[in-house]
C-alpha positions as CSV (number, residue, x, y, z in Angstrom):
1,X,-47.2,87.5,47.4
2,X,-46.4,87.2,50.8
3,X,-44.5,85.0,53.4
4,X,-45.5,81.3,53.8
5,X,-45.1,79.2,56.5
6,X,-45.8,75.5,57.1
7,X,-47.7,74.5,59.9
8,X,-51.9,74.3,61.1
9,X,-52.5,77.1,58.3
10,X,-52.4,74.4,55.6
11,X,-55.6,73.5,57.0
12,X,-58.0,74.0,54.2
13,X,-60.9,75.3,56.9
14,X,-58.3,77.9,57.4
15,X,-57.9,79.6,54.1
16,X,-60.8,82.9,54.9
17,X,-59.3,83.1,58.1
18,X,-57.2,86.5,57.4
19,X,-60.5,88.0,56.1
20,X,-62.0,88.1,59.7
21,X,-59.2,91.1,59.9
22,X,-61.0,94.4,59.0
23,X,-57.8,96.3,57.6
24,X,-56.8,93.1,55.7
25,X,-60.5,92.6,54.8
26,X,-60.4,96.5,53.3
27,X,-57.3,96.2,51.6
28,X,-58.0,92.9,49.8
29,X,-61.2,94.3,48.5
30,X,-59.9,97.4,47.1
31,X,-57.1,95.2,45.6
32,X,-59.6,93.3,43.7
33,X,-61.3,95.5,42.6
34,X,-57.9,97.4,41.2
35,X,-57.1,93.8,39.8
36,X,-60.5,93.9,38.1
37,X,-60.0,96.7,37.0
38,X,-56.6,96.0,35.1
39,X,-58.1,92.3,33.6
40,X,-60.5,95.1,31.7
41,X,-57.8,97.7,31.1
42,X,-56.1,94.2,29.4
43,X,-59.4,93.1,27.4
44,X,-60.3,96.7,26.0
45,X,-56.5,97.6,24.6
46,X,-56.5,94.1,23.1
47,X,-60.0,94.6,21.6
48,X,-58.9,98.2,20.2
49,X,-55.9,96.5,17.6
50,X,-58.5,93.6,16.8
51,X,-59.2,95.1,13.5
52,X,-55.4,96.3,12.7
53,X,-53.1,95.0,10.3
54,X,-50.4,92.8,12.0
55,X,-53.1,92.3,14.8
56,X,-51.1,89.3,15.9
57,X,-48.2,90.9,16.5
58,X,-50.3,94.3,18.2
59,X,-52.4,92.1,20.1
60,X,-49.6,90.4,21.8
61,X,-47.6,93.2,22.1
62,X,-50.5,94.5,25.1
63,X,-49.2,91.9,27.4
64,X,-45.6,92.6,26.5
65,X,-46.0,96.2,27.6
66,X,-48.0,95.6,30.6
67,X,-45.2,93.2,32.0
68,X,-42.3,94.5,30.2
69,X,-41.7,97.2,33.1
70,X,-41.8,94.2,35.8
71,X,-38.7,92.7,33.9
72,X,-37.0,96.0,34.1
73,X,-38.0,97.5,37.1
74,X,-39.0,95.0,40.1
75,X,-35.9,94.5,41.1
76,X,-35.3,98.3,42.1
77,X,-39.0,98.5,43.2
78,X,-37.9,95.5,45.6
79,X,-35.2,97.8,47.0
80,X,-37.5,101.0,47.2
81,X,-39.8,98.9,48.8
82,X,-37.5,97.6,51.9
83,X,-35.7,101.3,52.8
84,X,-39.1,103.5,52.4
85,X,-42.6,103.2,53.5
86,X,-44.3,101.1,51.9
87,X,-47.9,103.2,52.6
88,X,-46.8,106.3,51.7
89,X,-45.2,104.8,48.5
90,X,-48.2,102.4,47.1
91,X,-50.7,105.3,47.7
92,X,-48.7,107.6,45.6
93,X,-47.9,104.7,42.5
94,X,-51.8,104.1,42.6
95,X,-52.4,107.9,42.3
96,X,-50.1,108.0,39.1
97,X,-52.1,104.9,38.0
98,X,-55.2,107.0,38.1
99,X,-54.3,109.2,36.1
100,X,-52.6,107.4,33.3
101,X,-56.1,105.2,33.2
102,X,-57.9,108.5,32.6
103,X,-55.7,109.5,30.0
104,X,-56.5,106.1,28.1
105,X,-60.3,106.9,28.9
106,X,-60.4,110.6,27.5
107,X,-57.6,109.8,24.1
108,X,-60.0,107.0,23.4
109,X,-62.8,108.8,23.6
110,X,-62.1,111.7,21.5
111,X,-61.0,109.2,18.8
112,X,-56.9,109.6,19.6
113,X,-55.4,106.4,20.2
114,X,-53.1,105.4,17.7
115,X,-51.5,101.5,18.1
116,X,-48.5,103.5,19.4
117,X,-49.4,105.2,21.6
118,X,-52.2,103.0,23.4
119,X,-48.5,101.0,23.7
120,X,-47.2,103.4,25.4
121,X,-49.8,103.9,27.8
122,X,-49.8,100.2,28.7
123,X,-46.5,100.5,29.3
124,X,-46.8,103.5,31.9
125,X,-49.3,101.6,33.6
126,X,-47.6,98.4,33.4
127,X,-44.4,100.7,35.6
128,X,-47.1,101.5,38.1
129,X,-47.8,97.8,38.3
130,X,-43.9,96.5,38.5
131,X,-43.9,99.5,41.4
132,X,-47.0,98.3,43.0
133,X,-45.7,94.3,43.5
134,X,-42.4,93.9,45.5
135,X,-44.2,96.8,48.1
136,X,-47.6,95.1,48.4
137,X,-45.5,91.6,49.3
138,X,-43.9,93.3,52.2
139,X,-47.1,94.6,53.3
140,X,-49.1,91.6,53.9
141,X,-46.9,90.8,56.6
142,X,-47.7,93.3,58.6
143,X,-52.0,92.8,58.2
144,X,-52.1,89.8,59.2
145,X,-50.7,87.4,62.0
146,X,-48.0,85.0,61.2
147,X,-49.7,81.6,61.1
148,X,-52.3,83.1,58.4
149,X,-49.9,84.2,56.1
150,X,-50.1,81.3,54.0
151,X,-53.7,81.7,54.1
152,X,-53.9,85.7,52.7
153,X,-50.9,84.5,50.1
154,X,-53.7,82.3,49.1
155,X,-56.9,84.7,49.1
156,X,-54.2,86.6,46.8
157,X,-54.2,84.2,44.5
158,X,-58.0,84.4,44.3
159,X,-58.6,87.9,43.9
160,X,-56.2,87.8,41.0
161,X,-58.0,85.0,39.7
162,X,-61.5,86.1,40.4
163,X,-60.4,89.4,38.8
164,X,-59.5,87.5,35.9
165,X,-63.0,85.5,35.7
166,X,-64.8,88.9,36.4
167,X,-63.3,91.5,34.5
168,X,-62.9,90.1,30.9
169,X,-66.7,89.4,31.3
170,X,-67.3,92.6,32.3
171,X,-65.2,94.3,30.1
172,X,-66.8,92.4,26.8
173,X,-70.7,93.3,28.0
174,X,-69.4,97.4,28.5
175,X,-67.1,96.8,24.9
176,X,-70.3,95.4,23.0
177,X,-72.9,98.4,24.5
178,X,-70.7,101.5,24.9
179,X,-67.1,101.2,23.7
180,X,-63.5,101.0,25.2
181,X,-63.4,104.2,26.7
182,X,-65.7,103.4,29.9
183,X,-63.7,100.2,30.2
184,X,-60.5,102.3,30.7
185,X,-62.6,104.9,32.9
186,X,-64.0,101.9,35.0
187,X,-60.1,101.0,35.7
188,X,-59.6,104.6,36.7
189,X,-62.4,104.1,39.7
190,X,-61.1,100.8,40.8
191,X,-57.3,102.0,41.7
192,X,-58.5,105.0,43.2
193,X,-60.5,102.9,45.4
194,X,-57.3,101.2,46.1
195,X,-55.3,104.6,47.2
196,X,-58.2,105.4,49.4
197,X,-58.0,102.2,51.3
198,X,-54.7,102.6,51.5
199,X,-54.8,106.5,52.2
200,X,-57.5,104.9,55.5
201,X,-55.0,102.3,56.8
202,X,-53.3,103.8,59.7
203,X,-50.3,100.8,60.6
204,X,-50.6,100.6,64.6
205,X,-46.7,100.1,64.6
206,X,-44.3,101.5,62.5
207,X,-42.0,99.2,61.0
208,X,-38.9,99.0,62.6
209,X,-36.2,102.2,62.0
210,X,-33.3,101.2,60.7
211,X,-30.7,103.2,58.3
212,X,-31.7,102.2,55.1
213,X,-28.7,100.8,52.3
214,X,-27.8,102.8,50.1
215,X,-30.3,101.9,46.5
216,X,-26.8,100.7,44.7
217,X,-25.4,98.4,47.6
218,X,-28.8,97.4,47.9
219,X,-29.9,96.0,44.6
220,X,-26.2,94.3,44.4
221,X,-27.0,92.8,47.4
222,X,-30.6,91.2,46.4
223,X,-28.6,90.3,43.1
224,X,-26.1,88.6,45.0
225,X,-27.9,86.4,47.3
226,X,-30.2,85.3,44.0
227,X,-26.8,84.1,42.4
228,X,-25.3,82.2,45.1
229,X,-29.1,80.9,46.1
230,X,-29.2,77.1,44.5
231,X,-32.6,76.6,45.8
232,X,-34.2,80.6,44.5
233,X,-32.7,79.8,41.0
234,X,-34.4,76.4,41.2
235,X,-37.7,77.8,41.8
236,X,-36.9,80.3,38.8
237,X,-36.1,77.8,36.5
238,X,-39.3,76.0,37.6
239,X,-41.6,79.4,36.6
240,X,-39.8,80.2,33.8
241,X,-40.4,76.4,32.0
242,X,-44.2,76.7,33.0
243,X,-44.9,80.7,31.9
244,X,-42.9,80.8,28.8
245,X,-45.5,78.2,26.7
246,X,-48.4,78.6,28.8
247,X,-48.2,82.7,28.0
248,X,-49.2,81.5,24.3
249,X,-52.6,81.1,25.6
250,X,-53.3,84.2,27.3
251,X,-51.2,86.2,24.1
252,X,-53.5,84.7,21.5
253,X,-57.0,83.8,23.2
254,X,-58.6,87.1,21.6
255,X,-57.7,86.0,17.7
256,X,-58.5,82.0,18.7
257,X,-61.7,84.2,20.0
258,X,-62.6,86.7,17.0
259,X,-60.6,84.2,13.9
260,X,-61.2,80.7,15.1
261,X,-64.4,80.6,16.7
262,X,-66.5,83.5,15.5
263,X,-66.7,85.3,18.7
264,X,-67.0,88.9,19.4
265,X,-66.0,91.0,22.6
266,X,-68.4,89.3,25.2
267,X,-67.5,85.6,23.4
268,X,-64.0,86.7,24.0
269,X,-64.5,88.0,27.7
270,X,-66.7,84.3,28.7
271,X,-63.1,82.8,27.2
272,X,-61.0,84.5,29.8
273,X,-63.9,84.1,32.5
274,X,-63.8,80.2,32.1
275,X,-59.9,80.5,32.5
276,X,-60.6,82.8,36.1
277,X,-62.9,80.3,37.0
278,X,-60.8,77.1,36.7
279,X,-57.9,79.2,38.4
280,X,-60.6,79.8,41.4
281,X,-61.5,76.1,41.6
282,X,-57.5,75.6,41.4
283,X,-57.0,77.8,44.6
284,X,-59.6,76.2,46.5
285,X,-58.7,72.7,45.8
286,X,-55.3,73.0,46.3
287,X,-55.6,73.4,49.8
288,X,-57.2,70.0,49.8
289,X,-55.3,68.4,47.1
290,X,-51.8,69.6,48.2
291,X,-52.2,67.5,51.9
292,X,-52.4,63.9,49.2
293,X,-50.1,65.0,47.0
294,X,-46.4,66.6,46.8
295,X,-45.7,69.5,45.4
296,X,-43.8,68.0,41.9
297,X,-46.6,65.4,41.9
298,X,-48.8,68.9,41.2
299,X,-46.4,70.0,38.9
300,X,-46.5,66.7,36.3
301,X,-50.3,66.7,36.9
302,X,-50.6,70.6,36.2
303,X,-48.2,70.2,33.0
304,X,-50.1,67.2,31.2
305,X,-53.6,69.0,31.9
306,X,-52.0,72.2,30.3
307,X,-50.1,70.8,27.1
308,X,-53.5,69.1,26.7
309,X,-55.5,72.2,26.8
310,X,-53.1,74.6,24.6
311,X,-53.7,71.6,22.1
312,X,-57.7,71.9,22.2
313,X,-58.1,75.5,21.8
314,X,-55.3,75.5,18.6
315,X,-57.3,72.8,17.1
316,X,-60.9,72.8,18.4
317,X,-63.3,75.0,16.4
318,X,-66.3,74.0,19.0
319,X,-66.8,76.8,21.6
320,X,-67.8,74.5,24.4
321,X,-64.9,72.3,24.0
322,X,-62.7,75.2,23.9
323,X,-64.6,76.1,27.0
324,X,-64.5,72.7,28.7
325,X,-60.3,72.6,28.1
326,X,-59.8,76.4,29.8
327,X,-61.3,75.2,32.8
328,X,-58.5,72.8,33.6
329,X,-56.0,75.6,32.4
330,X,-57.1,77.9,34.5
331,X,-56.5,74.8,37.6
332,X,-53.2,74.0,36.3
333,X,-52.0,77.8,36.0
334,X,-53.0,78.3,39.5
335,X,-51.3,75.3,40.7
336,X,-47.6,75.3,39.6
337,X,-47.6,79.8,40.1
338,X,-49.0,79.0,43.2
339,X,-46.6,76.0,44.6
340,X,-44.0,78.0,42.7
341,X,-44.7,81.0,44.8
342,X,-45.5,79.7,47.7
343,X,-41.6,77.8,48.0
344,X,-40.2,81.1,47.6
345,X,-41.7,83.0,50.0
346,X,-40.9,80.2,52.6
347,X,-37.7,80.1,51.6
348,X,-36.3,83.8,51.6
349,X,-35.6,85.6,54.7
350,X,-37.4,88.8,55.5
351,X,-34.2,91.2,54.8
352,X,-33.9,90.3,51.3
353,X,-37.6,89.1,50.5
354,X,-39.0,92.1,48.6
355,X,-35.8,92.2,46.5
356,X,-36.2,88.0,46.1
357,X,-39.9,88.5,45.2
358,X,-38.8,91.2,43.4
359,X,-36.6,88.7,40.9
360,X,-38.8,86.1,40.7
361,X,-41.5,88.7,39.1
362,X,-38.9,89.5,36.8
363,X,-38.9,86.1,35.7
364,X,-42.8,85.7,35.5
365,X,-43.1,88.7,33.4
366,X,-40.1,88.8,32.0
367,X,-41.1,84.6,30.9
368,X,-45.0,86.1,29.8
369,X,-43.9,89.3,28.2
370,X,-40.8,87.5,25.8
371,X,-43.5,84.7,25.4
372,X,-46.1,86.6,24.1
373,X,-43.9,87.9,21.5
374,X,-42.4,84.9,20.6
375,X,-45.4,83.3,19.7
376,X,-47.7,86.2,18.3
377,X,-44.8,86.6,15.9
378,X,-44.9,82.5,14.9
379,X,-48.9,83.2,14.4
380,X,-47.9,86.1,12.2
381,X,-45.7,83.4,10.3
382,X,-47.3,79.9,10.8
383,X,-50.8,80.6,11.9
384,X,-52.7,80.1,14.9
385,X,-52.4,76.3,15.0
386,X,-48.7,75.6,14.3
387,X,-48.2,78.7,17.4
388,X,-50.6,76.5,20.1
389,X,-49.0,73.5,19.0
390,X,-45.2,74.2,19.2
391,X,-46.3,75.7,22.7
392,X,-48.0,72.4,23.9
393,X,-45.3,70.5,22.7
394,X,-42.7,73.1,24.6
395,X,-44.8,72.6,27.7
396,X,-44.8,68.6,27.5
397,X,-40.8,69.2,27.5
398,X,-40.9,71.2,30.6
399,X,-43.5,69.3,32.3
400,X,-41.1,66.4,31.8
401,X,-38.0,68.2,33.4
402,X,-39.7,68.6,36.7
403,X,-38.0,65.2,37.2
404,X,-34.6,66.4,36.9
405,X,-35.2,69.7,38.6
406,X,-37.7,69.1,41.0
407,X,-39.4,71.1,43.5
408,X,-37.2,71.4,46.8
409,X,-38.6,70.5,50.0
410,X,-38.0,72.9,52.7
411,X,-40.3,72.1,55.2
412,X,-37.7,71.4,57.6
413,X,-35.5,74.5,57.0
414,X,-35.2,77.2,59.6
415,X,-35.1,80.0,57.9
416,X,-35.7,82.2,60.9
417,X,-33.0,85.2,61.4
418,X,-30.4,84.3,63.5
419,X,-27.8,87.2,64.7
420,X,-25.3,84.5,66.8
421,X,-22.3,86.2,65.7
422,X,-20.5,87.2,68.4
423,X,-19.8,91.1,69.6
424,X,-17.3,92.9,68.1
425,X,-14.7,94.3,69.6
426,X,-12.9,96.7,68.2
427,X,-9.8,99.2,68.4
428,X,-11.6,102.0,66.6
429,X,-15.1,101.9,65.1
430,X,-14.7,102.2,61.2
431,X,-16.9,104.8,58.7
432,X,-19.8,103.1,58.0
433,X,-19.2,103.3,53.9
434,X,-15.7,102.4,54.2
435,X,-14.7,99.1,52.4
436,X,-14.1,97.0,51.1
437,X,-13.9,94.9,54.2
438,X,-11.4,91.9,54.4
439,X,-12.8,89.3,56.9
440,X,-9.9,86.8,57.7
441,X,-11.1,83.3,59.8
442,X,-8.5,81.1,60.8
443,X,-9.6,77.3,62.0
444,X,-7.2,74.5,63.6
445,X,-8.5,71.3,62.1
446,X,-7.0,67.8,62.6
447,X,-5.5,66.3,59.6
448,X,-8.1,63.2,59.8
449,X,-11.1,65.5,59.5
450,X,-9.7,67.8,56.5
451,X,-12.2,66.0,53.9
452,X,-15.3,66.6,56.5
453,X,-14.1,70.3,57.4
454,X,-13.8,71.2,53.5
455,X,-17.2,69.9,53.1
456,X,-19.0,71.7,55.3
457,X,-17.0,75.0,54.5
458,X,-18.8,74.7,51.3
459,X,-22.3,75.4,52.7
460,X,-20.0,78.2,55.2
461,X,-19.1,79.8,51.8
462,X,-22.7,79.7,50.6
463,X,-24.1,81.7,53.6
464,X,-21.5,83.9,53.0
465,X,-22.2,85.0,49.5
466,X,-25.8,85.4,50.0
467,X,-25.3,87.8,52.9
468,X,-22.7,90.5,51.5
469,X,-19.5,88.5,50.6
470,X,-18.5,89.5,47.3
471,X,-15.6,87.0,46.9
472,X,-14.7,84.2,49.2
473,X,-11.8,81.8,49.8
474,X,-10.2,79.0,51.7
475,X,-6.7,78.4,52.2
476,X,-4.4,76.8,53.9
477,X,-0.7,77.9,55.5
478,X,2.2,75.4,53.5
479,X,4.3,76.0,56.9
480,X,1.4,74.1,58.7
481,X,-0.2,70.6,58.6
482,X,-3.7,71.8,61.1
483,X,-4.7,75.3,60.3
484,X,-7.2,76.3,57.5
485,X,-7.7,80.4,56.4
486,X,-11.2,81.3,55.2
487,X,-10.9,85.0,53.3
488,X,-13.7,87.1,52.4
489,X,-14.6,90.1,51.3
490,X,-17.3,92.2,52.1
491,X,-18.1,95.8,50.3
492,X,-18.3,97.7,53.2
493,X,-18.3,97.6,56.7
494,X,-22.1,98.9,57.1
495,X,-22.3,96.0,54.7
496,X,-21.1,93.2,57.4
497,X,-22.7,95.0,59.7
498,X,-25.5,93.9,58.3
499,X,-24.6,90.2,58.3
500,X,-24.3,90.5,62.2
501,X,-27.3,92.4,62.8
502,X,-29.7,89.4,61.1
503,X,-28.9,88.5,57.6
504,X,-28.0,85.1,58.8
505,X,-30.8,82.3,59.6
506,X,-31.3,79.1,61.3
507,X,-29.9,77.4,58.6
508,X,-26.6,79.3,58.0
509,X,-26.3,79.0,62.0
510,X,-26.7,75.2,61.3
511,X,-23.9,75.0,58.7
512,X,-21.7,77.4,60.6
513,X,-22.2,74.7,63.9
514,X,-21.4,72.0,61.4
515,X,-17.8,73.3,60.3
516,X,-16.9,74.5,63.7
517,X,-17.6,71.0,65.4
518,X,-14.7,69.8,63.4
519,X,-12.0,72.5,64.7
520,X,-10.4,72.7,68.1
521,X,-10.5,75.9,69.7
522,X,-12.1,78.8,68.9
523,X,-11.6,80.4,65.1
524,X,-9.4,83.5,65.2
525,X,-11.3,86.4,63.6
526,X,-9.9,89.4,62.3
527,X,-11.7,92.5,60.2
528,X,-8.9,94.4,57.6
529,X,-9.9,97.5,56.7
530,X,-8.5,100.1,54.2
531,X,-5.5,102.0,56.0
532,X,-6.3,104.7,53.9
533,X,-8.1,106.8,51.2
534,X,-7.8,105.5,47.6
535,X,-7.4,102.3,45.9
536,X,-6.8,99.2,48.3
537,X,-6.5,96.4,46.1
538,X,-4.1,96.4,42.6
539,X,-5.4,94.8,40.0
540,X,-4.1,91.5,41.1
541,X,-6.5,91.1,44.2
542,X,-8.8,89.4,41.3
543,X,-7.2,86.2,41.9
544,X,-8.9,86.2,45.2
């Protein structure tokens, strides 16, 4: 995942471009190859509780705790990711996923892999993988140049997706001929090719030195410009609707595989290789498709051909139909994750976007992992047919809400960093940590343009709570008929700091320019600190 922007990249011509970069080019390989490497990690644990009692429930279960630790840690992996280095810290998580795949490869091969624990072991690797995300999103950045960012966010999508095609196949041949354990010792390989490629890359300039925040004030802070983000929960919403019933396919494929249509391990791995390979047609097409139509035109067309294909492999016993419908699947997933995605990443400014990224693949895995309980535990309960049904019919619903909450378009919003504030000057320079911080702005407005001032002071309050303030207000003095008050509070003072230095963008600058065209004068600005040690607000400061 990586920043998008609009512009000549959306040329379809230009979607290898980032390739003809040899440290990108490097990186990218090893990555698919560590992506392969987990698709077959996925296929053997799955194929291991085939033959258990409650194999529903087990089976489903693997994708739970592979994506389980996304839910619970991205959002902290988003914060590591923006105060360390990001090298030094994805060489050393794909070291400790080395050697967690070679404990799965020698317990399995001395016969020691109860259900349990080969849970447990997913789940370790899966806390590798939630570290491994937000950090490799704030890479990419810095591999390739700006106007082919859009372009590698892309070739992500297809080595995911070719993984996907490739490694199930693989994994089913090496399953049918020699077992799970090489399949786990084959994933050990692939992500230690990935630490060596990263151990190789030598970044020719170091990112910028600031003093990182603090990990608390931090995660608050990417928590807090989520919550007062309309458009980021939008985009959320959007994933969520799409992931939670289109996870029943992926959670259930290898019983629809082994109890529905006969198959054994290589059937099951040429299942999951027609879903990579529809993804990889999706990818490529929607560079050419997405110029004709919008994005929630994509979304409608996406949900119909996905409702229709959860209904043919619940129903269809014939392994070519079942075939025939993945291939659209596979489109249809890579469309909407890919739009979704995409929107995101050209929405959030580059201060908060690991943490943002960070959220939104708590949502994707927190969507597939509660998902693929949900409905291995109605196939434990209503069979295979009623689970792909109610999931179809749960995707037809969302598919039909992308007309109430559609896509937004934000191809004309500057979200560029923007420091305009001006400099401060100040009696005596405050501790750093000291807060919290009580930012007073007092405006002159003219009675006629109250209603227009108010107005815009509600997108003023927006930028505000998505850059540090923790509670904001308006008022107004009763002795006077012109002046207007806007309060906030701020947790600390290296915390508006930070809003000065470049939390802002073009768009908050917009909004700012908005309000302040309808005041005379300049605002007075003032910056309350505590006077001393201790408490600073009673109990009753919750009223502001």
């Amino acid at each position: 995942m990586v920043t998008a922007t609009a512009g000549p990249a959306d040329r379809p011509a230009s979607a290898w471009a980032p390739l003809r970069t040899a440290v990108y080019r490097n990186l990218w390989l090893a990555l698919l190859a560590a992506n392969i490497g987990t698709w077959m990690q996925t296929v053997g644990a799955q194929w291991l509780l085939i033959n258990h009692s409650n194999a529903p429930t087990l089976v489903a279960l693997v994708q739970t705790a592979s994506l389980l630790p996304v839910l619970l840690l991205a959002l902290p992996a988003g914060v590591l990711a923006d105060s360390f280095d990001r090298r030094h810290l994805l060489i050393a998580v794909q070291l400790f996923l080395v050697a967690v795949a070679v404990a799965l490869t020698l317990l399995t091969l001395t016969d020691r892999m109860p259900p349990a624990l080969l849970l447990t072991l997913t789940f370790a690797f899966g806390v590798g993988q939630a570290l491994t995300l937000p950090a490799w999103a704030a890479v990419i950045p810095e591999l390739v140049p700006q106007d082919q960012l859009r372009s590698a966010s892309a070739l992500g999508s297809i080595s995911v997706n070719v993984a996907r095609a490739v490694g199930p196949a693989v994994a089913g041949v090496l399953i049918a001929r020699t077992g799970v354990a090489p399949v786990f010792g084959v994933n050990a390989v692939a992500f230690g090719i990935f630490a060596y490629a990263l151990w190789r890359w030598r970044p020719g300039n170091a990112r910028a030195v600031e003093v990182p925040e603090r990990f608390t004030a931090a995660l608050r802070a990417g928590s807090r410009y989520v919550r007062h983000s309309p458009t980021v929960r939008r985009l959320l919403r959007r994933a969520l609707v799409f992931v939670i019933p289109a996870s029943a396919l992926w959670a259930l494929l290898p019983l629809v595989a082994s109890r529905r249509l006969g198959l054994g391990s290589g059937g099951y791995g040429l299942l999951l290789a027609a879903l990579g390979i529809g993804a990889i047609a999706g990818g490529v097409l929607l560079a050419v498709i997405r110029n004709r139509l919008s994005a929630n035109q994509l979304l409608l067309i996406a949900g119909a051909l996905f409702t229709v294909a959860l209904a043919v492999v619940g129903t269809v016993r014939i392994v070519p139909l079942v075939l025939l419908a993945l291939l659209p699947a596979g489109m249809a997933w890579v469309t909407v994750l890919a739009n979704v995605n995409a929107e995101m990443q050209l929405f959030l400014p580059s201060w908060v976007r690991a943490r943002g990224l960070a959220v939104y693949q708590v949502c994707f895995a927190g969507g597939q992992a509660a998902g693929a309980l949900l409905w291995g535990l109605l196939a434990d309960m209503a069979g295979l047919l009623s689970a792909y049904l109610a999931a179809a019919a749960l995707m037809l619903v969302g598919t039909v809400t992308s007309r109430i909450w559609p896509l937004p378009n934000l191809r004309s919003v500057n979200r560029e960093p923007a420091a305009y504030w001006p400099q401060l000057h100040l009696a005596h320079e405050p501790d750093p940590w000291v807060g919290p911080v009580l930012v007073t702005v007092q405006y002159t407005v003219r009675p006629e343009r109250t209603q227009q001032f108010l107005a815009a002071m509600d997108l003023v309050r927006g930028a505000r709570q998505r850059t540090g303030a923790m509670r904001w207000g308006l008022f107004r003095p009763a002795e006077m008929v012109d002046r207007f008050v806007e309060v906030y509070l701020v947790p600390s003072w290296d915390e508006h700091l930070r809003q000065h230095g470049g939390r802002l963008t073009g768009e908050d600058r917009a909004a700012e320019q908005r309000a302040r065209e309808l005041t005379d004068g300049e605002p007075e600005v003032r910056h309350l600190v505590p006077a001393a040690a201790g408490p600073t607000l009673s109990d009753d400061s919750e009223a502001l």
